[in-house]
C-alpha positions in Angstrom: 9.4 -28.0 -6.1 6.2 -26.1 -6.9 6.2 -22.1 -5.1 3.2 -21.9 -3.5 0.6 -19.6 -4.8 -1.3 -17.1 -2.6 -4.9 -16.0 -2.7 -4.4 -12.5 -1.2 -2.1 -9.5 -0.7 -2.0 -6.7 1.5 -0.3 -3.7 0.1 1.6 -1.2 2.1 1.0 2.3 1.8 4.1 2.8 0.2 3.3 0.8 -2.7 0.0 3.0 -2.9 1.7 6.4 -3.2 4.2 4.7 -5.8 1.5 4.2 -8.0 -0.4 7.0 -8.0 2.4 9.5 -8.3 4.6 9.1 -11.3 7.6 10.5 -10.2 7.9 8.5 -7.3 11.1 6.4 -8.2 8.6 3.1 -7.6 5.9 4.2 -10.0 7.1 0.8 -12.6 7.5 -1.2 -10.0 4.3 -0.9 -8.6 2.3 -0.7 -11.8 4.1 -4.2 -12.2 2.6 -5.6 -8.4 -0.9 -4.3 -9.6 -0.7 -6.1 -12.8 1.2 -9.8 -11.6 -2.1 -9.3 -8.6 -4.6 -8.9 -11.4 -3.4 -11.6 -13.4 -3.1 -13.8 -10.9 -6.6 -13.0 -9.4 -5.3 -12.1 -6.1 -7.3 -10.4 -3.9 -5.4 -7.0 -2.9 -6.0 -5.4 0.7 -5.2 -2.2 2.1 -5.5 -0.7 5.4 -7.8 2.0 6.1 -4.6 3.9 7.4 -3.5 3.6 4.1 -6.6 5.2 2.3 -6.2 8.1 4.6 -2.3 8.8 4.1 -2.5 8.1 0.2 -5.3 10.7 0.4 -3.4 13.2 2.6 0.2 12.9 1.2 -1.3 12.8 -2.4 -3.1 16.1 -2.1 0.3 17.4 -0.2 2.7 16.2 -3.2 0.2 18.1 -5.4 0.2 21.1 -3.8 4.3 20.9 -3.0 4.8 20.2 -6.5 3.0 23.5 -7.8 4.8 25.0 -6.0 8.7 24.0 -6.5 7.4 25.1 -9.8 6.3 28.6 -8.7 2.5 28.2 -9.3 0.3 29.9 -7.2 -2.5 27.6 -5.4 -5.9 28.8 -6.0 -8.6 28.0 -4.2 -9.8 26.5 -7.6 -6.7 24.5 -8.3 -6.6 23.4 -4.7 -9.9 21.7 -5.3 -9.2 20.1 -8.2 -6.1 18.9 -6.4 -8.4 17.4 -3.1 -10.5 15.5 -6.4 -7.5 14.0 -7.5 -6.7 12.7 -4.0 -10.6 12.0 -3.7 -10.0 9.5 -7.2 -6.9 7.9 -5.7 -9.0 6.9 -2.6 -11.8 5.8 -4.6 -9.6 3.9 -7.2 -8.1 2.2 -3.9 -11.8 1.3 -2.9 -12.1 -0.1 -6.5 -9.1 -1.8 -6.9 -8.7 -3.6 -3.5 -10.8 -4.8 -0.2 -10.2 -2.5 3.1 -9.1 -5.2 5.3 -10.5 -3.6 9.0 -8.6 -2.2 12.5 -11.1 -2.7 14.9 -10.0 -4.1 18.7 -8.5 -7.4 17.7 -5.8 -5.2 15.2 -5.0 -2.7 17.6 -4.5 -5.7 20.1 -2.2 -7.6 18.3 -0.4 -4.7 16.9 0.2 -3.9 20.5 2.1 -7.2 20.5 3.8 -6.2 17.8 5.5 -3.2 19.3 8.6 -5.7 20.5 9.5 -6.8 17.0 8.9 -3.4 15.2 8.7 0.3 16.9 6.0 1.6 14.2 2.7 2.0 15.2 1.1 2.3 11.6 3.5 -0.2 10.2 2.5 -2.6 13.4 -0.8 -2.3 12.4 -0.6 -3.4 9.1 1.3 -6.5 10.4 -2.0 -7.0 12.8 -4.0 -6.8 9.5 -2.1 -9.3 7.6 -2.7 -11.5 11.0 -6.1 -11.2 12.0 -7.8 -11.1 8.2 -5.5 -14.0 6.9 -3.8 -12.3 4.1 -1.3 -14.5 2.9 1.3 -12.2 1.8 2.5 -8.7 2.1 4.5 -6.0 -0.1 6.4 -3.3 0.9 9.7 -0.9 0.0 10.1 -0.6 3.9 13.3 -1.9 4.5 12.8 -2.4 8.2 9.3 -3.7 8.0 10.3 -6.6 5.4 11.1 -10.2 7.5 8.6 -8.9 10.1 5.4 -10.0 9.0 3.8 -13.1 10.1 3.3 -13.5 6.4 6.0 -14.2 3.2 6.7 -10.6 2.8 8.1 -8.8 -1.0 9.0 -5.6 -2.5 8.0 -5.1 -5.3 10.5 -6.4 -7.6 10.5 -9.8 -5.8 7.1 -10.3 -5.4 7.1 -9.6 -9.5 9.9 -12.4 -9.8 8.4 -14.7 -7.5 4.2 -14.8 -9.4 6.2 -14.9 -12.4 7.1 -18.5 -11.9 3.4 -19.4 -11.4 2.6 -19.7 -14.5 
């Protein structure tokens, strides 16, 4: 039996932060989604809540990285810092499609609120619903199972395009 093949996937933010920031213990795995997406010529979505928190929670790792290590945060480092999290959101923009939350998303992530508690998460779930993305990845543990959509982390989403070719 052939897998099916899907057109399009919608990344959480999760997966996001894991690749921008190298420490984070997903920082392979992703690199790995991004790479099975390109060569598979999927078309990757994100949710603008997602551009906003990888902006936001990059610049914060930045700054709470400096200083663990006892650096001082100048006003000129913190710049350069807010232009790093400026590139991640613009390398998002690059590398993927904004799928939209207008109305119809926060509707039917509304509905969502019975089958999972999360707001954001619900919304990305309305997403994947009202743009027809056909598949989602995540390392959220309680979201996975819950989209209307075949739903990966990382590692099996890698296994699974792997047999594609």
């Amino acid at each position: 039996m052939t897998k099916p093949r899907f057109r399009s996937v919608l990344l959480d933010t999760n997966i996001w932060l894991d690749n921008y920031i190298g420490s984070r213990k997903g920082n392979a795995a992703a690199g790995e989604v991004f790479r099975c997406a390109a060569e598979n010529d999927l078309i990757i979505y994100y949710a603008p809540t997602s551009l906003k928190d990888v902006y936001y929670l990059v610049g914060s790792f930045l700054k709470a990285d400096a200083r663990n290590r006892g650096e001082a945060i100048t006003e000129d480092r913190a710049r350069a810092m807010q232009e790093i999290a400026w590139g991640c959101a613009h390398n998002m923009s690059w590398l993927g499609i904004c799928a939209p939350i207008g109305e119809s998303q926060v509707r039917t992530a509304m509905r969502y609120r019975g089958l999972h508690p999360d707001l954001d998460d619900d919304l990305l779930l309305a997403c994947l619903e009202v743009e027809g993305v056909d598949s989602f990845v995540t390392n959220d543990k309680s979201l996975l199972g819950k989209a209307p959509v075949p739903s990966f982390t990382p590692e099996t989403f890698v296994q699974f395009a792997s047999q594609w070719h």
